[in-house]
TIRO-2110 file (N, C-alpha, C; in Angstrom, 1 decimal):
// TIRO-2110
-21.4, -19.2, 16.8, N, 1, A
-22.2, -20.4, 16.5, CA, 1, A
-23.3, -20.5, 17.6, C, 1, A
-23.0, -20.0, 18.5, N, 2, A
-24.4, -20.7, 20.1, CA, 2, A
-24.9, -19.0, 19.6, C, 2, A
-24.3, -17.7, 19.3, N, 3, A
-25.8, -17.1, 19.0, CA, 3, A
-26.7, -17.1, 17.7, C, 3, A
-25.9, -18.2, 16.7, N, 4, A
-26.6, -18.2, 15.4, CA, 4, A
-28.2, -19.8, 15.9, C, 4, A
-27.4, -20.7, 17.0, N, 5, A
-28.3, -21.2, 17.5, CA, 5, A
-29.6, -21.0, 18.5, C, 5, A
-28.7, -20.2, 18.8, N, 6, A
-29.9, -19.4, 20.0, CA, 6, A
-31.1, -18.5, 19.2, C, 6, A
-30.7, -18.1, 18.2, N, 7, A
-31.5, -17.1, 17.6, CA, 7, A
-32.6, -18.2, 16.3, C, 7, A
-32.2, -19.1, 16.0, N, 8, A
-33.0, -20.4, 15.3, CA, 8, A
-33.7, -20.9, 16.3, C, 8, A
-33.5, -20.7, 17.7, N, 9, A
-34.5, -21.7, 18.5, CA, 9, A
-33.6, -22.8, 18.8, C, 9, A
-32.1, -23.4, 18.5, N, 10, A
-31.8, -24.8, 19.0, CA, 10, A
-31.0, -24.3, 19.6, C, 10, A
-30.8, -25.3, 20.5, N, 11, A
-29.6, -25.6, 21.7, CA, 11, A
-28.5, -26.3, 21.2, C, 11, A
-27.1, -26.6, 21.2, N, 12, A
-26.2, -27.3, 20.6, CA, 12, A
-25.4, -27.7, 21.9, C, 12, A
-25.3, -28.8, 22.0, N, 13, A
-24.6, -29.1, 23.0, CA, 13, A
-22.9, -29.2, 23.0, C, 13, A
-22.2, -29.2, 23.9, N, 14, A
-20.6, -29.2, 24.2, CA, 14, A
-20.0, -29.8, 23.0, C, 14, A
-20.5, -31.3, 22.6, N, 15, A
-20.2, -32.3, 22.0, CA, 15, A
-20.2, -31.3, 20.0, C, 15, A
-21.5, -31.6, 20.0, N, 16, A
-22.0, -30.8, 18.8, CA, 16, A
-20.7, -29.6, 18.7, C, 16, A
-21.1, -28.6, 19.7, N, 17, A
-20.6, -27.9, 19.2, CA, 17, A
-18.8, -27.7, 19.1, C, 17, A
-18.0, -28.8, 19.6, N, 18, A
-16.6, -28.9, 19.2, CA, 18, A
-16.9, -29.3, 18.2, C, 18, A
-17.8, -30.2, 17.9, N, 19, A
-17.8, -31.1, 16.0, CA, 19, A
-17.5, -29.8, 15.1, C, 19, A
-18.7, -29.0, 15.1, N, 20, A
-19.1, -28.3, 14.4, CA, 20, A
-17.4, -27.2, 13.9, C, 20, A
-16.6, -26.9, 15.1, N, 21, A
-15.4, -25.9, 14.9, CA, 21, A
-14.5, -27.3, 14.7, C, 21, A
-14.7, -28.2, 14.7, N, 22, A
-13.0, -28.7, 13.8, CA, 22, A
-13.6, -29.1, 12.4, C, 22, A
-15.3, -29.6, 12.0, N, 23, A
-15.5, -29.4, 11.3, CA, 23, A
-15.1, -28.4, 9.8, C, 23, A
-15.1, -27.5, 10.4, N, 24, A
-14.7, -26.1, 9.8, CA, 24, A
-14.0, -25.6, 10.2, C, 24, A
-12.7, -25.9, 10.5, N, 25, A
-11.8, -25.5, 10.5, CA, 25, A
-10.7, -25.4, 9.5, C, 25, A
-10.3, -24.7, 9.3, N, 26, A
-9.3, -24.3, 7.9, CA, 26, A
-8.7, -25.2, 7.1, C, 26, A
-7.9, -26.2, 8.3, N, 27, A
-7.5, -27.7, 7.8, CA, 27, A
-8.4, -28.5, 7.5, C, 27, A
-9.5, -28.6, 8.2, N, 28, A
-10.6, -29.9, 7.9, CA, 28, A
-10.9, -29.4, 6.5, C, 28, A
-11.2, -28.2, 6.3, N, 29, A
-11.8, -27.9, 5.2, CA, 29, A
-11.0, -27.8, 3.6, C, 29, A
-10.0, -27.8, 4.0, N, 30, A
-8.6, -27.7, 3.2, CA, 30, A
-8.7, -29.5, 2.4, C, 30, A
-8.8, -30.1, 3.3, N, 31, A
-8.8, -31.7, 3.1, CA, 31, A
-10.3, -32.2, 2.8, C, 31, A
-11.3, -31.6, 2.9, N, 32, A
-12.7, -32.2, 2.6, CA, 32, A
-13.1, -31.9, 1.2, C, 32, A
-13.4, -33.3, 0.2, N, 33, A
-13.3, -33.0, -0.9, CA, 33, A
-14.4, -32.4, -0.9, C, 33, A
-15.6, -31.5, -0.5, N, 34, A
-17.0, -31.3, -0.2, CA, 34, A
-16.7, -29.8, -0.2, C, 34, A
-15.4, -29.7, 0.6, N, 35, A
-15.3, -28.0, 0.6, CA, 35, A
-14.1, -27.2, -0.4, C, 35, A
-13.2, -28.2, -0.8, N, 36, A
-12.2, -27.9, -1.6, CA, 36, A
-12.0, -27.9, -3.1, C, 36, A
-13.4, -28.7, -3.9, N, 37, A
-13.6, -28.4, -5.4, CA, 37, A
-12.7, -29.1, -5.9, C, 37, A
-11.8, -30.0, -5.5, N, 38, A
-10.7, -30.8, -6.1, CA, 38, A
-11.5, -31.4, -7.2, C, 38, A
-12.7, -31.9, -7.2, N, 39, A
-13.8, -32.5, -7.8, CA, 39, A
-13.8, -31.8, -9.0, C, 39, A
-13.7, -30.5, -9.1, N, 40, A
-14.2, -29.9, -10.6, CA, 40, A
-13.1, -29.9, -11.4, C, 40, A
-13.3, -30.2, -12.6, N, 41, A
-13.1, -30.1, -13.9, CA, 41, A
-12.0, -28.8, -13.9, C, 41, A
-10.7, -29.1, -13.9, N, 42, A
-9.6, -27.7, -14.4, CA, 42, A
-8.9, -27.3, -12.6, C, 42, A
-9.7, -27.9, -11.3, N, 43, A
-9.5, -27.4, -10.2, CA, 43, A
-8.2, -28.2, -9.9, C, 43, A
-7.0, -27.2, -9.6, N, 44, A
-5.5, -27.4, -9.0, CA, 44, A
-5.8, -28.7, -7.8, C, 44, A
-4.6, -29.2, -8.3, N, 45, A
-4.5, -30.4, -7.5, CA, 45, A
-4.8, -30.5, -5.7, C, 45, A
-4.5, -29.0, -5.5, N, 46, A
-4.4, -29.0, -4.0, CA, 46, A
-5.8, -27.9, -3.8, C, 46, A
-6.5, -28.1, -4.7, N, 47, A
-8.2, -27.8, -4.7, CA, 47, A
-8.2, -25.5, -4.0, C, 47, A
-9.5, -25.4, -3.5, N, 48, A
-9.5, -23.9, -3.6, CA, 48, A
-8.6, -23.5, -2.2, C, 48, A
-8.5, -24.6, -1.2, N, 49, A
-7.8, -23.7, -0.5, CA, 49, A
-6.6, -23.3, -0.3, C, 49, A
-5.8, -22.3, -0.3, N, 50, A
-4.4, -22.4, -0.7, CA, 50, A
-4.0, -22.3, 1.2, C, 50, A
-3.2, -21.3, 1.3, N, 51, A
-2.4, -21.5, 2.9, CA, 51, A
-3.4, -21.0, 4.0, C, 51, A
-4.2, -20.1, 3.3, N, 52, A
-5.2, -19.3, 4.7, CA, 52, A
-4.4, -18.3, 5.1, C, 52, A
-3.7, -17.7, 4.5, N, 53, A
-3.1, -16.3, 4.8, CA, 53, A
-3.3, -15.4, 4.3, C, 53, A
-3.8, -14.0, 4.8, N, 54, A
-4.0, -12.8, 3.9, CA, 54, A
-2.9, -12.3, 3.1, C, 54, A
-3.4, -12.1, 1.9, N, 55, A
-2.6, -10.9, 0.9, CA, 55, A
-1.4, -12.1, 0.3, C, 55, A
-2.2, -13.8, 0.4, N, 56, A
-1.2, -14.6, -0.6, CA, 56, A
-1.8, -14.4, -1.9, C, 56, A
-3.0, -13.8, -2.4, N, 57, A
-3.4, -13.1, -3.9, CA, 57, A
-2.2, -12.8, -4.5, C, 57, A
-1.5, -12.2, -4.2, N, 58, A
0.2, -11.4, -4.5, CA, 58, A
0.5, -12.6, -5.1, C, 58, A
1.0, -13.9, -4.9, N, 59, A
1.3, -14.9, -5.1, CA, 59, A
0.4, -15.6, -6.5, C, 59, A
-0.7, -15.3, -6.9, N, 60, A
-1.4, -15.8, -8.1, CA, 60, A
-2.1, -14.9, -9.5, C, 60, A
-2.4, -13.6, -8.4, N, 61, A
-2.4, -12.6, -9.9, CA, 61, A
-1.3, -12.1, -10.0, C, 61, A
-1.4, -12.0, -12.0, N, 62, A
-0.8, -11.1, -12.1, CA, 62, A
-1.0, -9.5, -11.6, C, 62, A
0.0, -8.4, -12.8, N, 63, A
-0.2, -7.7, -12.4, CA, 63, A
-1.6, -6.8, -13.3, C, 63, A
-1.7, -7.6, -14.4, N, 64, A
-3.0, -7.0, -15.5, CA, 64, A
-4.1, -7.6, -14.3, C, 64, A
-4.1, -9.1, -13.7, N, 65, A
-5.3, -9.6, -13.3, CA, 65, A
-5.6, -8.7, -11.7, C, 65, A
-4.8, -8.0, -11.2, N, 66, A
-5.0, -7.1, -9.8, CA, 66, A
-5.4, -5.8, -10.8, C, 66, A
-5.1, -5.4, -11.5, N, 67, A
-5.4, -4.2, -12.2, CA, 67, A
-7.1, -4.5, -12.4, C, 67, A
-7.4, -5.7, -13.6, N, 68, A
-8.5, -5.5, -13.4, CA, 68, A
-9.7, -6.2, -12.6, C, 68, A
-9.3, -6.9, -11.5, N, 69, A
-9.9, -7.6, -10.2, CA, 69, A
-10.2, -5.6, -9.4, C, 69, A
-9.2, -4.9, -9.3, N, 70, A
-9.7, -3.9, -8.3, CA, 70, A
-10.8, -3.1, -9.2, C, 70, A
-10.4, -2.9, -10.4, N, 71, A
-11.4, -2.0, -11.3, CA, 71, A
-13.0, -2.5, -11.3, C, 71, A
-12.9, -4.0, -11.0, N, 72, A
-14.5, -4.4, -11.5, CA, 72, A
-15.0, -4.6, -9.7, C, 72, A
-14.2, -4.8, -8.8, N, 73, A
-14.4, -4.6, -7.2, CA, 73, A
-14.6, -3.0, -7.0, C, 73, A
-13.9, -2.2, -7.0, N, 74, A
-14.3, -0.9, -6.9, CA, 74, A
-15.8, 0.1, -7.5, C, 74, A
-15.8, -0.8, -9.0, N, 75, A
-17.4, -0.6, -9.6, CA, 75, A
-18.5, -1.0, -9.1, C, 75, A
-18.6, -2.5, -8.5, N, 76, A
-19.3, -3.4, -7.5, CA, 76, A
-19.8, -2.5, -6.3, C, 76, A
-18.6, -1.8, -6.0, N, 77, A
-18.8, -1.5, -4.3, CA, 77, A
-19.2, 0.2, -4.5, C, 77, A
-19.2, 0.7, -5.4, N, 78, A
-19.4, 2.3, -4.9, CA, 78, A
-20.9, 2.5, -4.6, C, 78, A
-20.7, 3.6, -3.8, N, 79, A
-22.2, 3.6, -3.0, CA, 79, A
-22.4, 2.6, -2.3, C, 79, A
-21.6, 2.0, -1.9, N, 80, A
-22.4, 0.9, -0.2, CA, 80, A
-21.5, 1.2, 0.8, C, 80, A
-20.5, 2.4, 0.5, N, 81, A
-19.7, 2.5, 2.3, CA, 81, A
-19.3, 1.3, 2.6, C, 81, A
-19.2, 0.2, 2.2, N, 82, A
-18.1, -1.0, 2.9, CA, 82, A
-17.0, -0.8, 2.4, C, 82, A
-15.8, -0.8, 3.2, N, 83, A
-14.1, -0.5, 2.9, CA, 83, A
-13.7, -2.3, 3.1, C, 83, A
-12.9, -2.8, 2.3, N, 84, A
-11.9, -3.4, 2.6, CA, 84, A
-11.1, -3.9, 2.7, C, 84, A
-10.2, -4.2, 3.6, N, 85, A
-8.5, -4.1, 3.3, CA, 85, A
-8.1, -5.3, 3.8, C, 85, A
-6.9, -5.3, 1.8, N, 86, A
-7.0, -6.5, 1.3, CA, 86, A
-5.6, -6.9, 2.3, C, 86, A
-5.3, -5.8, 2.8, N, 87, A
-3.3, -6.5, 3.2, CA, 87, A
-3.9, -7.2, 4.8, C, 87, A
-4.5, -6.8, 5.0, N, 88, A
-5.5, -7.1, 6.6, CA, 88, A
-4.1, -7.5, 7.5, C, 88, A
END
């Protein structure tokens, strides 16, 4: 955050800048109807964020919707050399 400010030209002070990390912090954001889409039309009660753990996916696709999630990600991504690993 102080080198995405530093590089815009602003200074953020102590204050600012704890706002800014609980702001956005996993929980704040979990609970802020602004970041969680509870608001939309068909969006689960407990809105987009689920626990913030890698490889909880396992937990909501199936096995057709991983089948074709990697097929249309793998088409996406050939030729750009970015790898990423989804078990992290």
């Amino acid at each position: 955050m102080e080198k995405i400010a530093k590089f815009i030209g602003k200074e953020i002070s102590p204050e600012t800048r704890d706002r800014i990390v609980q702001q956005t912090s996993f929980g704040a954001m979990k609970s802020s109807e602004h970041t969680n889409y509870t608001w939309v039309e068909g969006m689960k009660k407990n809105g987009y964020f689920r626990k913030g753990k890698v490889g909880q996916w396992k937990n909501y696709f199936t096995e057709e919707q991983n089948e074709l999630f990697d097929n249309v990600f793998n088409d996406k991504l050939t030729g750009t050399g970015l790898i990423i690993d989804f078990e992290g």
